[in-house]
Structures are given as C-alpha cells and as structure tokens.
N, CA, C, O and CB atoms as a CASP TS submission, in Angstrom:
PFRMAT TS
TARGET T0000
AUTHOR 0000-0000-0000
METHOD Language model
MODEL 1
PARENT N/A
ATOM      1  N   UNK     1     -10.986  -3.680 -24.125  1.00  0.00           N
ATOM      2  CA  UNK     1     -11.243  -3.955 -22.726  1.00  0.00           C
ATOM      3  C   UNK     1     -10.500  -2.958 -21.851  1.00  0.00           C
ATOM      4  O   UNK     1      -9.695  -2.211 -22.407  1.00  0.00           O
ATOM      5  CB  UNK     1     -10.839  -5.387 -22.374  1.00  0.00           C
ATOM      6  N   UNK     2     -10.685  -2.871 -20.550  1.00  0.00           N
ATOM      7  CA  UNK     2     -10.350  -2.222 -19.863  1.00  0.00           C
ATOM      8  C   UNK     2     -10.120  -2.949 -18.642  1.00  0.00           C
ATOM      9  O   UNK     2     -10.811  -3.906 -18.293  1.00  0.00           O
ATOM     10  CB  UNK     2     -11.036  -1.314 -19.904  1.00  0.00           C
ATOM     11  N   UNK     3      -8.970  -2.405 -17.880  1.00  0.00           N
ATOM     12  CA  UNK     3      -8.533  -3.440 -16.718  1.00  0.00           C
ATOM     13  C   UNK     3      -8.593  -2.490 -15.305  1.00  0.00           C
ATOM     14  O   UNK     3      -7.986  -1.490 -14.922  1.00  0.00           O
ATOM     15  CB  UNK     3      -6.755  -4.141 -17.028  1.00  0.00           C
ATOM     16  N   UNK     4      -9.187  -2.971 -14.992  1.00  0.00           N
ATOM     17  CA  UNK     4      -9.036  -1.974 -13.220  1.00  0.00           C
ATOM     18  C   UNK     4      -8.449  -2.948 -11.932  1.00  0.00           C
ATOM     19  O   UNK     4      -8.876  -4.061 -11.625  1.00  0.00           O
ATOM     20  CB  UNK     4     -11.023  -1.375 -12.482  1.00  0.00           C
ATOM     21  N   UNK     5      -7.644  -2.394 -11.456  1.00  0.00           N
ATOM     22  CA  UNK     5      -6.307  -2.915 -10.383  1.00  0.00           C
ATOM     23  C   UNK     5      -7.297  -1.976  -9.330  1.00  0.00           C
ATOM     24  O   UNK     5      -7.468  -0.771  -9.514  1.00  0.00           O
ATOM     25  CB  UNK     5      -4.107  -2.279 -10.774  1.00  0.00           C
ATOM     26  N   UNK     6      -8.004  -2.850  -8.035  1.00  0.00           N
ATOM     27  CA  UNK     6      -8.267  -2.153  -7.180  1.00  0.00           C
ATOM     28  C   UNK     6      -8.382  -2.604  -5.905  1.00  0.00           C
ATOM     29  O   UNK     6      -9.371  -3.334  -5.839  1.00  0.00           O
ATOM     30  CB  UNK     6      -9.097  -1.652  -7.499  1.00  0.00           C
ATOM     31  N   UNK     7      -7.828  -2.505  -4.864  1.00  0.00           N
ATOM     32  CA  UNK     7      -7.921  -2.529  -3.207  1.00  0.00           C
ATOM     33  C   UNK     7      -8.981  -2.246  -2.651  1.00  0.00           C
ATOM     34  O   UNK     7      -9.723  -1.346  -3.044  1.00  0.00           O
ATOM     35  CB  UNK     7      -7.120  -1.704  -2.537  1.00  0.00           C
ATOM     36  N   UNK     8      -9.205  -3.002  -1.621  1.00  0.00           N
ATOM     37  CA  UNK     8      -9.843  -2.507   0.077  1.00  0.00           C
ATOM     38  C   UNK     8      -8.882  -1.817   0.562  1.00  0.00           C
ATOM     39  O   UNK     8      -7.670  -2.031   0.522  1.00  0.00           O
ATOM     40  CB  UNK     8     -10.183  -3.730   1.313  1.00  0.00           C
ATOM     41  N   UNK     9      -9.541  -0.875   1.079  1.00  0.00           N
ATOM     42  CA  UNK     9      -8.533   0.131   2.204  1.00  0.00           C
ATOM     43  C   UNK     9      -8.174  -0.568   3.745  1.00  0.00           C
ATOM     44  O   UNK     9      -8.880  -0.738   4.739  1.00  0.00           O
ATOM     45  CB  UNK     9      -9.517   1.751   2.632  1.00  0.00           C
ATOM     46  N   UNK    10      -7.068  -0.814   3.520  1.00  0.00           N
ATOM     47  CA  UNK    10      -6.750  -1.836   4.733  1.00  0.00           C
ATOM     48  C   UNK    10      -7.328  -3.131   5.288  1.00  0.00           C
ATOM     49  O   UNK    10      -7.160  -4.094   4.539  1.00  0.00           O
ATOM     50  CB  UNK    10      -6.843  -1.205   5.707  1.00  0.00           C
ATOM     51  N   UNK    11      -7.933  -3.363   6.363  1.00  0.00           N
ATOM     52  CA  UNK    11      -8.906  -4.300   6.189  1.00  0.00           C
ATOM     53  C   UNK    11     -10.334  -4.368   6.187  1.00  0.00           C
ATOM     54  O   UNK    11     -11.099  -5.328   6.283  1.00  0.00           O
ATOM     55  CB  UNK    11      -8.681  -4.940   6.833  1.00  0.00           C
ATOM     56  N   UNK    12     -10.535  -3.088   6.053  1.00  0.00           N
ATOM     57  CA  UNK    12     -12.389  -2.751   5.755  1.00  0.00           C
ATOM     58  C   UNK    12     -12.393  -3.847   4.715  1.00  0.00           C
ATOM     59  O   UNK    12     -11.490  -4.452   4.138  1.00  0.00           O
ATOM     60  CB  UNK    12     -13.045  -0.844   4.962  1.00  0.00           C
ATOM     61  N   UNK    13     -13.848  -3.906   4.663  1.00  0.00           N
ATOM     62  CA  UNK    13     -14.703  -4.564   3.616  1.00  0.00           C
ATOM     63  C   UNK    13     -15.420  -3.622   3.018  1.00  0.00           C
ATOM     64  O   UNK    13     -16.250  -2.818   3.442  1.00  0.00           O
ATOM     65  CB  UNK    13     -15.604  -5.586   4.090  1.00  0.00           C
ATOM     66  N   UNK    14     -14.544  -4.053   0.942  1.00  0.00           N
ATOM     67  CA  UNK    14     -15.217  -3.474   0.023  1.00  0.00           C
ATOM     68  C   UNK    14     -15.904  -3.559  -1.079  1.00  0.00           C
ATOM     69  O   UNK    14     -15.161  -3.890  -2.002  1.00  0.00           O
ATOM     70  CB  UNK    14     -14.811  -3.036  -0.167  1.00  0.00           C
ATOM     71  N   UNK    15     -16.835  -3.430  -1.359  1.00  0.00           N
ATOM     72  CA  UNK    15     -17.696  -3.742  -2.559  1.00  0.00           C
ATOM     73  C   UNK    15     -18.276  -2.899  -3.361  1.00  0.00           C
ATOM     74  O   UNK    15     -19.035  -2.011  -2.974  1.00  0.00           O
ATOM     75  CB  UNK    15     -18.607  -4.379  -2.279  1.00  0.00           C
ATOM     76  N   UNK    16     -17.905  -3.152  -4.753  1.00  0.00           N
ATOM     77  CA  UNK    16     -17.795  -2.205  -5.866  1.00  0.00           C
ATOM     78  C   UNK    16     -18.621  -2.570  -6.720  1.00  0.00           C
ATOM     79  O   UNK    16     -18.630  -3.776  -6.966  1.00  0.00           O
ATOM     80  CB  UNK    16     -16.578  -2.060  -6.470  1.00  0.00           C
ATOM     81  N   UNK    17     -19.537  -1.730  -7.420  1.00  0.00           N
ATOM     82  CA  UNK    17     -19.820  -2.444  -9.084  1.00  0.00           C
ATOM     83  C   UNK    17     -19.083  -1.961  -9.950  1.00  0.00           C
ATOM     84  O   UNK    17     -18.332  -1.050  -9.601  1.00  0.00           O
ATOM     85  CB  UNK    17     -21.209  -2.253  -9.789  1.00  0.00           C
ATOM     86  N   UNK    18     -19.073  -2.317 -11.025  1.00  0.00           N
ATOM     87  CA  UNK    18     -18.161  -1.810 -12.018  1.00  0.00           C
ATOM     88  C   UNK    18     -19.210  -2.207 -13.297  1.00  0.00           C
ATOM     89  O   UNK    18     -19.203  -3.376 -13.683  1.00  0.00           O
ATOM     90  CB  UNK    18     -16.469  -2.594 -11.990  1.00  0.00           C
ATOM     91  N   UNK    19     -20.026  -1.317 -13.887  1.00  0.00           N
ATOM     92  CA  UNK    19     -20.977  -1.830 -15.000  1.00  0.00           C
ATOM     93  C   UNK    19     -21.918  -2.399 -14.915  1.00  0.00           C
ATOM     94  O   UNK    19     -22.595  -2.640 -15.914  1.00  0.00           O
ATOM     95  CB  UNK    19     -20.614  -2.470 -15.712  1.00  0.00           C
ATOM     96  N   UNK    20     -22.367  -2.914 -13.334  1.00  0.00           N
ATOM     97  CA  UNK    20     -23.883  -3.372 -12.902  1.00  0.00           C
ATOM     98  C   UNK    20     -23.461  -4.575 -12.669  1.00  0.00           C
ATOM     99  O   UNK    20     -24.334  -5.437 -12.573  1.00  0.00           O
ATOM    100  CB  UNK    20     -25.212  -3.294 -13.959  1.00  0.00           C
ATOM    101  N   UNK    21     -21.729  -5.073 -12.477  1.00  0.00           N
ATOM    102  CA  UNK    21     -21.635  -6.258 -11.969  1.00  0.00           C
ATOM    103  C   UNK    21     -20.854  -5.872 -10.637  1.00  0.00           C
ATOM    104  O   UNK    21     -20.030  -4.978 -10.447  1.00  0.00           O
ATOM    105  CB  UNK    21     -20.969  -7.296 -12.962  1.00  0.00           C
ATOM    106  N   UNK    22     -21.571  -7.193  -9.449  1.00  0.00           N
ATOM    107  CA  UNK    22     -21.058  -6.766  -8.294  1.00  0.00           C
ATOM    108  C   UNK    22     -19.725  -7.714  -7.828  1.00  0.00           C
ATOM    109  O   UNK    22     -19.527  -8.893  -8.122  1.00  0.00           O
ATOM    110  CB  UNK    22     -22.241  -6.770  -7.275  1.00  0.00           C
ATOM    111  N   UNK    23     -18.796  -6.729  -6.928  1.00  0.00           N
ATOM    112  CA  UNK    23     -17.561  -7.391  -6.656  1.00  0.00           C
ATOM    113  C   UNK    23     -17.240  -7.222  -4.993  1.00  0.00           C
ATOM    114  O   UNK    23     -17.375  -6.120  -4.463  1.00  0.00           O
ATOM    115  CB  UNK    23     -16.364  -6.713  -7.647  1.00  0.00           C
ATOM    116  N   UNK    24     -16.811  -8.389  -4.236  1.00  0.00           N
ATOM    117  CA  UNK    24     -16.111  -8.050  -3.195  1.00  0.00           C
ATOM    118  C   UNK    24     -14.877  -8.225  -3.006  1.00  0.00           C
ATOM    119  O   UNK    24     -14.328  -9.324  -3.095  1.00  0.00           O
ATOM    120  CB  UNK    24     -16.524  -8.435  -2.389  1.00  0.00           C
ATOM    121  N   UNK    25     -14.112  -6.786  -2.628  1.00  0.00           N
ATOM    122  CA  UNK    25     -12.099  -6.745  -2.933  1.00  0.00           C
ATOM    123  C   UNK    25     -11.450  -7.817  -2.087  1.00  0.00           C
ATOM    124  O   UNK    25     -11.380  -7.742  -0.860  1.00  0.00           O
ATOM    125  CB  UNK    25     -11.135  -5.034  -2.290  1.00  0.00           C
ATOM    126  N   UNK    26     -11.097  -8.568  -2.627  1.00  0.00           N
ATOM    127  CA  UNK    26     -10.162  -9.149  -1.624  1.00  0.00           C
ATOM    128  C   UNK    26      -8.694  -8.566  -0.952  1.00  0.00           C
ATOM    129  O   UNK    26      -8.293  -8.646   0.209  1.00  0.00           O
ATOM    130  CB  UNK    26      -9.857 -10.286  -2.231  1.00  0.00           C
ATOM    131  N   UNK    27      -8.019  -7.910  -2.234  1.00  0.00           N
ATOM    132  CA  UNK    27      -6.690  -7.533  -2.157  1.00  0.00           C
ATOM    133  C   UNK    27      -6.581  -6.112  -1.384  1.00  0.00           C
ATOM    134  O   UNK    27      -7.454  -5.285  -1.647  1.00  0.00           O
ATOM    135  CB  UNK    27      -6.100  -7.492  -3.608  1.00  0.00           C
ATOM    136  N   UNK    28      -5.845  -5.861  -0.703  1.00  0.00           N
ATOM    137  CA  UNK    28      -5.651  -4.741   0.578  1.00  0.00           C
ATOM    138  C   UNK    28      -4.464  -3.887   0.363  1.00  0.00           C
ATOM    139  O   UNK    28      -3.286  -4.213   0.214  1.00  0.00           O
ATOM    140  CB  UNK    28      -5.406  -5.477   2.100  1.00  0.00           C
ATOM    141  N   UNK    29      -4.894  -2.997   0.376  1.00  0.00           N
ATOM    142  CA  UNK    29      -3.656  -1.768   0.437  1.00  0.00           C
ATOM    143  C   UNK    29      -2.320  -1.490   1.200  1.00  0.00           C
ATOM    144  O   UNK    29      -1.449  -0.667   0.919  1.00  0.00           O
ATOM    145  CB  UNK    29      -4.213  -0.716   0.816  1.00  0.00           C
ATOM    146  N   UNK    30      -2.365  -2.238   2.068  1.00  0.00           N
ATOM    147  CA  UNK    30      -1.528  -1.898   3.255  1.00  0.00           C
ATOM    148  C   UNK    30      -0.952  -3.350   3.194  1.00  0.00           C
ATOM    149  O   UNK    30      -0.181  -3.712   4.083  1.00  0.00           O
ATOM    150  CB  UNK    30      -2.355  -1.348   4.785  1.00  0.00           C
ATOM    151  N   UNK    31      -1.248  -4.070   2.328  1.00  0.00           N
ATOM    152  CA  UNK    31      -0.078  -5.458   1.829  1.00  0.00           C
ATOM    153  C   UNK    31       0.066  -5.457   0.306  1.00  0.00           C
ATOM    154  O   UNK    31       0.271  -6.493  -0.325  1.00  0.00           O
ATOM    155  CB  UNK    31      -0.723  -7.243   2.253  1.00  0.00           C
ATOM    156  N   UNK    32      -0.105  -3.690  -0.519  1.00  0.00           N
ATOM    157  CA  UNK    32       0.466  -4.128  -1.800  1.00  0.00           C
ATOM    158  C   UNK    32      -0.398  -4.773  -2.653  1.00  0.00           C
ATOM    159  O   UNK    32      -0.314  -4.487  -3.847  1.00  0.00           O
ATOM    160  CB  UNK    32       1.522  -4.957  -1.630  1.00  0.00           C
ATOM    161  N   UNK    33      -1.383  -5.755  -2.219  1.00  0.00           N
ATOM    162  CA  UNK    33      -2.794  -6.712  -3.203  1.00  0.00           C
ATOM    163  C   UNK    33      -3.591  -5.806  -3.736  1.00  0.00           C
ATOM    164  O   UNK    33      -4.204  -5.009  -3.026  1.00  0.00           O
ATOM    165  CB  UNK    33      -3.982  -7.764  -2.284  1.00  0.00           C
ATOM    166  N   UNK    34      -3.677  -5.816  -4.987  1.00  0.00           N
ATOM    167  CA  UNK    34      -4.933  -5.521  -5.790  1.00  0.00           C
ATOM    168  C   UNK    34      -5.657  -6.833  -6.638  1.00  0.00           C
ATOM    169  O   UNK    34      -5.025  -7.788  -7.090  1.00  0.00           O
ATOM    170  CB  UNK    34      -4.495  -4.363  -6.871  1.00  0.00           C
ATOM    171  N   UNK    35      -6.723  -6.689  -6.709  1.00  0.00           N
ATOM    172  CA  UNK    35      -7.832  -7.236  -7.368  1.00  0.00           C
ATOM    173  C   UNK    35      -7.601  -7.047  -8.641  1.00  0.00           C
ATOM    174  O   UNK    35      -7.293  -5.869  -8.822  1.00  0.00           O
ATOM    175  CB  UNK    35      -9.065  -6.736  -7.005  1.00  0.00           C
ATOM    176  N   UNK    36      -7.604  -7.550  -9.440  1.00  0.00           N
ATOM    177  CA  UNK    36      -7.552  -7.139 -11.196  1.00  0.00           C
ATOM    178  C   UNK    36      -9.081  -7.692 -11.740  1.00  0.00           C
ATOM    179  O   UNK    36      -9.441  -8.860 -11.892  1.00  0.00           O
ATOM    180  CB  UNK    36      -6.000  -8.188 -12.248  1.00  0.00           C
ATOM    181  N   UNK    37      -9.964  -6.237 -12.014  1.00  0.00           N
ATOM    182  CA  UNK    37     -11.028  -6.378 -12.638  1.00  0.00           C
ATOM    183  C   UNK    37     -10.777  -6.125 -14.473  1.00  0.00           C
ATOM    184  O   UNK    37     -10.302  -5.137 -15.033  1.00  0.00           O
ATOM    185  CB  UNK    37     -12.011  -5.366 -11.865  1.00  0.00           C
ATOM    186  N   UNK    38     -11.115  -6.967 -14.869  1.00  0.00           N
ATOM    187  CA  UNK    38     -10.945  -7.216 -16.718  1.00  0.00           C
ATOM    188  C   UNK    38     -12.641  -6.520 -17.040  1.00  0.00           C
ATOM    189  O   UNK    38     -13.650  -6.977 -16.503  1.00  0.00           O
ATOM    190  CB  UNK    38     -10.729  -9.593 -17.417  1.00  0.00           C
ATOM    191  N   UNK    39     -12.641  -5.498 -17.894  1.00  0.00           N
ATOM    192  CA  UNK    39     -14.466  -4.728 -18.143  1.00  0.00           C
ATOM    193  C   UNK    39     -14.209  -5.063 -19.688  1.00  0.00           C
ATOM    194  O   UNK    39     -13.113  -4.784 -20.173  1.00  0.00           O
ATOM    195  CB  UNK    39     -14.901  -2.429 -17.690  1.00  0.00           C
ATOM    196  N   UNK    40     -15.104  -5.595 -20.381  1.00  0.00           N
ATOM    197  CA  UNK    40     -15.385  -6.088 -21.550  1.00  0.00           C
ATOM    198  C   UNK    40     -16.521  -4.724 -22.159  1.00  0.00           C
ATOM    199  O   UNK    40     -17.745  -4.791 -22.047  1.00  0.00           O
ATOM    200  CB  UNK    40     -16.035  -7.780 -21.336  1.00  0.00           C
ATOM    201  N   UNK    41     -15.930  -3.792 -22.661  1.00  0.00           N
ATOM    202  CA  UNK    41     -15.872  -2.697 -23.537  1.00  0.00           C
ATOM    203  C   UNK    41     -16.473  -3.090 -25.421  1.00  0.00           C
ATOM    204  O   UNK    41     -16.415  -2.143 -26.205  1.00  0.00           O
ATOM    205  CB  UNK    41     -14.112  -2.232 -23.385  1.00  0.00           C
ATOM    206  N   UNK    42     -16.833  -4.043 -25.789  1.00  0.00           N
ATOM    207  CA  UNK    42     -16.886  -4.041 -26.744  1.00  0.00           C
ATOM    208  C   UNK    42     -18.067  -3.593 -26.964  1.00  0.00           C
ATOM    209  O   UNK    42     -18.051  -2.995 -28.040  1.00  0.00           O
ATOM    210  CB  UNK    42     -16.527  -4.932 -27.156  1.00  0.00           C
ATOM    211  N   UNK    43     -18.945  -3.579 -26.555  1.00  0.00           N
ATOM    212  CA  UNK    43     -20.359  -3.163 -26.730  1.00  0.00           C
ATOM    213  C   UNK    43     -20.580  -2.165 -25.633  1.00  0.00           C
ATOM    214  O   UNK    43     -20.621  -1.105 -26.259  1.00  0.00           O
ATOM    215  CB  UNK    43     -21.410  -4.392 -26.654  1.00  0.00           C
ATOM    216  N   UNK    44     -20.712  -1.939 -24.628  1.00  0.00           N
ATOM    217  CA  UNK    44     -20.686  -0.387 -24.258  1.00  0.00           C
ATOM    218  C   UNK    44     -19.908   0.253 -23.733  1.00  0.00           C
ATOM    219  O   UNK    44     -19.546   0.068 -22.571  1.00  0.00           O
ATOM    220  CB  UNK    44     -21.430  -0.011 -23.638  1.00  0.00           C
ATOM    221  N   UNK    45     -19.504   1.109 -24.459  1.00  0.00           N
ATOM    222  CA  UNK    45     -17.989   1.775 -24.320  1.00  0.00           C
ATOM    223  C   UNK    45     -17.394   2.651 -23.215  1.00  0.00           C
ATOM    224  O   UNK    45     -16.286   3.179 -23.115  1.00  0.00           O
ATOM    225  CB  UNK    45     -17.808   2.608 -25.382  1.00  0.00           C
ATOM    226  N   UNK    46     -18.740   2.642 -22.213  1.00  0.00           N
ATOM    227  CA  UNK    46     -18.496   3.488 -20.938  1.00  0.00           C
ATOM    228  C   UNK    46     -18.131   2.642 -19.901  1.00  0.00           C
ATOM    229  O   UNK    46     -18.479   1.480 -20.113  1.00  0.00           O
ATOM    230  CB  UNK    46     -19.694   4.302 -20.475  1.00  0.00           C
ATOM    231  N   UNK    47     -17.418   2.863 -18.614  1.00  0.00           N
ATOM    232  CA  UNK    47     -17.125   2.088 -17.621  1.00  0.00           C
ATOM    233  C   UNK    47     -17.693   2.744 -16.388  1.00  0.00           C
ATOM    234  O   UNK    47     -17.241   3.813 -15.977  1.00  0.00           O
ATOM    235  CB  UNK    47     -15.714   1.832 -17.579  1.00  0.00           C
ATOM    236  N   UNK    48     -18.627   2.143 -15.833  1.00  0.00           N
ATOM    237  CA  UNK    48     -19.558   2.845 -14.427  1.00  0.00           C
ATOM    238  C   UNK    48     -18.995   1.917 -13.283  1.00  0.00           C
ATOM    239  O   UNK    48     -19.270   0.735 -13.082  1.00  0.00           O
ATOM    240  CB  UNK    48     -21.620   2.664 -14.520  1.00  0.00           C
ATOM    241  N   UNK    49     -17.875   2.993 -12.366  1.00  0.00           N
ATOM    242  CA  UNK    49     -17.655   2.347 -10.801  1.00  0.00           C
ATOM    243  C   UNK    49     -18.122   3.039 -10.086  1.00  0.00           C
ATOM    244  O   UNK    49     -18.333   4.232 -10.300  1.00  0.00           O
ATOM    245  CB  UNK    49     -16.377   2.123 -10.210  1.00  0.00           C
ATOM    246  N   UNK    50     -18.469   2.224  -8.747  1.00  0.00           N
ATOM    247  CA  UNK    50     -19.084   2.792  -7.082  1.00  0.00           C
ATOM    248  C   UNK    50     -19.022   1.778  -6.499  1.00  0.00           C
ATOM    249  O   UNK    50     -19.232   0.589  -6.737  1.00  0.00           O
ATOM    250  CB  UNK    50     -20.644   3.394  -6.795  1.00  0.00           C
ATOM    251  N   UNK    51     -18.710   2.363  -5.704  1.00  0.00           N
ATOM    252  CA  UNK    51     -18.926   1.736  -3.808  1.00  0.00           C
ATOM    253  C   UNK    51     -19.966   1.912  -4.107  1.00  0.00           C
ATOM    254  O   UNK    51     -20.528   2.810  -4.734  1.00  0.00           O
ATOM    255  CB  UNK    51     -18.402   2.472  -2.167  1.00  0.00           C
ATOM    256  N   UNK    52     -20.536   0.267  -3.265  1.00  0.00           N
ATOM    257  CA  UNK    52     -21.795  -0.620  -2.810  1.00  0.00           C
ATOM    258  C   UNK    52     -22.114  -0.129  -1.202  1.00  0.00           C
ATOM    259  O   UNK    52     -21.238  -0.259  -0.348  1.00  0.00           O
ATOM    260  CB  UNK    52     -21.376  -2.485  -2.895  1.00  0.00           C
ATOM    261  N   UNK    53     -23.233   0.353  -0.928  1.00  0.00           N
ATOM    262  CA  UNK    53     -23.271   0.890   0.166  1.00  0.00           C
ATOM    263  C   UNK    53     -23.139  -0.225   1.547  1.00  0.00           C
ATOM    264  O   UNK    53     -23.650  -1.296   1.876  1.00  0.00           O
ATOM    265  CB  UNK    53     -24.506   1.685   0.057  1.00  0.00           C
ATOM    266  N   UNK    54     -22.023   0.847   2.167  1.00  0.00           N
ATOM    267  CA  UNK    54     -21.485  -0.327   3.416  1.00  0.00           C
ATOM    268  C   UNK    54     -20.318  -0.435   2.885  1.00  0.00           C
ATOM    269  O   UNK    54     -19.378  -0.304   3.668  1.00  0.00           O
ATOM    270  CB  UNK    54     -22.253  -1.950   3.649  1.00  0.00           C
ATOM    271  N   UNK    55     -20.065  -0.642   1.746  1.00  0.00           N
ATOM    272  CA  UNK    55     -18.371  -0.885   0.892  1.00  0.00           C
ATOM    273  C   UNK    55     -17.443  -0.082   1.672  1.00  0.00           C
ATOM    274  O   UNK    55     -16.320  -0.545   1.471  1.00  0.00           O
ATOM    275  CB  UNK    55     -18.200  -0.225  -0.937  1.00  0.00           C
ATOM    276  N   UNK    56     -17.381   1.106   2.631  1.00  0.00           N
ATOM    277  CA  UNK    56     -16.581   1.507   2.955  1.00  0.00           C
ATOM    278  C   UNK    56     -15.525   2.469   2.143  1.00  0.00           C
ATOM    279  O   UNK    56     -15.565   3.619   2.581  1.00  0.00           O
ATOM    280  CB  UNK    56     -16.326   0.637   3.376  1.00  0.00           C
ATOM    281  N   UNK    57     -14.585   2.284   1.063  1.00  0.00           N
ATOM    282  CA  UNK    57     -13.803   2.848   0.482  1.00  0.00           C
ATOM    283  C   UNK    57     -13.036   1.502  -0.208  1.00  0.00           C
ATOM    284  O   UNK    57     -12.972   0.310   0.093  1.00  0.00           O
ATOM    285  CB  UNK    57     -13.091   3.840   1.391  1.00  0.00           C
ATOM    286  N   UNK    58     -12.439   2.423  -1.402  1.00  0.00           N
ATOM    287  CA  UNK    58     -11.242   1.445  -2.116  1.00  0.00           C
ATOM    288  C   UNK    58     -10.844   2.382  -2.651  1.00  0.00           C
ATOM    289  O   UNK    58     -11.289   3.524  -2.762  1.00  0.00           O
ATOM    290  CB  UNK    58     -11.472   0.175  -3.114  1.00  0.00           C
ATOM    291  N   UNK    59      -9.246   1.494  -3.293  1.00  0.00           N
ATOM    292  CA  UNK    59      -8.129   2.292  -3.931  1.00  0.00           C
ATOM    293  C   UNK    59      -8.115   1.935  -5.014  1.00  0.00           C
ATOM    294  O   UNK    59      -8.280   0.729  -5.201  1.00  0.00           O
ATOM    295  CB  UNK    59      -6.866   2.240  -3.468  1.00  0.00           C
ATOM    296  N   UNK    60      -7.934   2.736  -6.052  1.00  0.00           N
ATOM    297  CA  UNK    60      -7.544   2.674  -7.675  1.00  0.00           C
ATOM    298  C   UNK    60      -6.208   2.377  -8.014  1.00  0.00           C
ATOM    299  O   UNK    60      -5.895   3.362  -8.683  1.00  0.00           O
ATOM    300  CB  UNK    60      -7.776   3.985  -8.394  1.00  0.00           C
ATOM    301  N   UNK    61      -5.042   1.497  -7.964  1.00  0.00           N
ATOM    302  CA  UNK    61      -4.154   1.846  -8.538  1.00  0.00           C
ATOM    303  C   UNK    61      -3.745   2.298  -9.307  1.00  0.00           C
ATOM    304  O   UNK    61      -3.115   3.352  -9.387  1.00  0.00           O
ATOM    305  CB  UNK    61      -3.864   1.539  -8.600  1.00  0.00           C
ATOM    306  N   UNK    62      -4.348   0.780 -10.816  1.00  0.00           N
ATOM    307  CA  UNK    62      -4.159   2.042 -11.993  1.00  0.00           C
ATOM    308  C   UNK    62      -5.684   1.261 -12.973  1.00  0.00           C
ATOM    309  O   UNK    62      -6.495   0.357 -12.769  1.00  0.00           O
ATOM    310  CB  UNK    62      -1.969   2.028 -13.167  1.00  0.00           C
ATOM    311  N   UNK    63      -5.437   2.129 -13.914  1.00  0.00           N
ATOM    312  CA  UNK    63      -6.644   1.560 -14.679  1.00  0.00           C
ATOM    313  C   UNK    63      -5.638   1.377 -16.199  1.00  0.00           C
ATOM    314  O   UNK    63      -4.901   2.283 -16.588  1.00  0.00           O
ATOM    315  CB  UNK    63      -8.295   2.854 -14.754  1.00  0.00           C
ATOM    316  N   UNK    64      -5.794  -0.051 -16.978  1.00  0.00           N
ATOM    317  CA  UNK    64      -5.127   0.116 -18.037  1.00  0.00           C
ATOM    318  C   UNK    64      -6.389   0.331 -19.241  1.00  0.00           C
ATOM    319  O   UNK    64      -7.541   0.047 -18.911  1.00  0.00           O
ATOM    320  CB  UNK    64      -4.081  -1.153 -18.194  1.00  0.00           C
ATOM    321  N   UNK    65      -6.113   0.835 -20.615  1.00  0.00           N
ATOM    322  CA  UNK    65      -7.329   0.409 -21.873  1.00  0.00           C
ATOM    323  C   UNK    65      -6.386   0.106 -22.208  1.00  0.00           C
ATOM    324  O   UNK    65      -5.232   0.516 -22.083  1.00  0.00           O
ATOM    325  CB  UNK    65      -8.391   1.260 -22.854  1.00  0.00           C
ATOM    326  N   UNK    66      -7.309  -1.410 -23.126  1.00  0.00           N
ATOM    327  CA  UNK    66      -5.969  -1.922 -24.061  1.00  0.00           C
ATOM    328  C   UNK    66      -6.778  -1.998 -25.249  1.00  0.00           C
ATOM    329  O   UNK    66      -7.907  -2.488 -25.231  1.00  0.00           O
ATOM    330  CB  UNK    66      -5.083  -3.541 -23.649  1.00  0.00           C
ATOM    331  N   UNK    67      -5.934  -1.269 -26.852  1.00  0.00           N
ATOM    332  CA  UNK    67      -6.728  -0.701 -27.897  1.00  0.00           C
ATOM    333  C   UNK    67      -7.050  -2.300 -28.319  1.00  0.00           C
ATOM    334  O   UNK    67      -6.563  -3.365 -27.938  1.00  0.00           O
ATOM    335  CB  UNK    67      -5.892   0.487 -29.108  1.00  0.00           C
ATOM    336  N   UNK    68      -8.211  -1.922 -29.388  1.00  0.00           N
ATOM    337  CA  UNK    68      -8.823  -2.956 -30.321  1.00  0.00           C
ATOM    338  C   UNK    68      -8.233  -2.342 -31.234  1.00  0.00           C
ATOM    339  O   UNK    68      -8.309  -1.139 -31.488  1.00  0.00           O
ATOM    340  CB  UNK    68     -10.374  -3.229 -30.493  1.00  0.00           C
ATOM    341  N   UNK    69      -7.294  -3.580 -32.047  1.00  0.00           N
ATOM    342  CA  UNK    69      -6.464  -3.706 -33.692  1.00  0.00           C
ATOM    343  C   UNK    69      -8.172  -4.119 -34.507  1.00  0.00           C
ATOM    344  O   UNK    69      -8.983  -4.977 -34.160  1.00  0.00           O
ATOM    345  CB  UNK    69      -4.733  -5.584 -33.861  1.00  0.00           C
ATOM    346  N   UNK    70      -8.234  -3.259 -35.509  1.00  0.00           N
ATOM    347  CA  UNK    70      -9.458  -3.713 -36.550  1.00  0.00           C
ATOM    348  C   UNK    70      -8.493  -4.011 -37.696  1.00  0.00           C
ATOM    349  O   UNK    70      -8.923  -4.409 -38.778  1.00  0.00           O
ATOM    350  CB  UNK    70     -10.798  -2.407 -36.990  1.00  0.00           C
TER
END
C-alpha cells in the first residue's frame, strides 16, 4: 500500500482523485492538517493523482510505500 498525507492550500477547496477514486481535503496547510489517503497497491501497482477541476491546488507532504513481506 501506499499512503499519501495531503492538504488544501489554505482555505481553498480541494479535490483530488487518486486512482479514479474521488476525495474532498479537509486538512489545510496553514494549520499543519493533512488528510491521510491509504491506496491499496496490490493489484495495480501504479498510483494516478490530480486535481479535480475547480480543486484549486493541494500540498503533498509526504508520500509513504510500505513493502509487502511474501
């Protein structure tokens, strides 16, 4: 899996997909809040983000992968 930590830029309103699922940020940059998106990687191994048009902008903090033990 893969974890994405991500903000609205201040108090715009932002909306992201991340893999063809849609999200609106709650957590804001300019108070420290991020959103923690969890992407379930087991079956397709790519991760597709964008701003939803109108979304305005967002911030990445960080992105974690966390390995699969076989």
């Amino acid at each position: 899996e893969v974890v994405i930590y991500v903000a609205k830029y201040k108090s715009n309103t932002t909306k992201i997909t991340v893999n063809g699922t849609s999200y609106t940020i709650s957590g804001a940059s300019n108070s420290g809040a991020y959103d923690m998106i969890v992407v379930d990687t087991t079956v397709n191994k790519t991760v597709n983000f964008a701003t939803v048009s109108g979304g305005v902008r967002c911030m990445i903090n960080k992105i974690v992968f966390n390995g699969v033990v076989a």
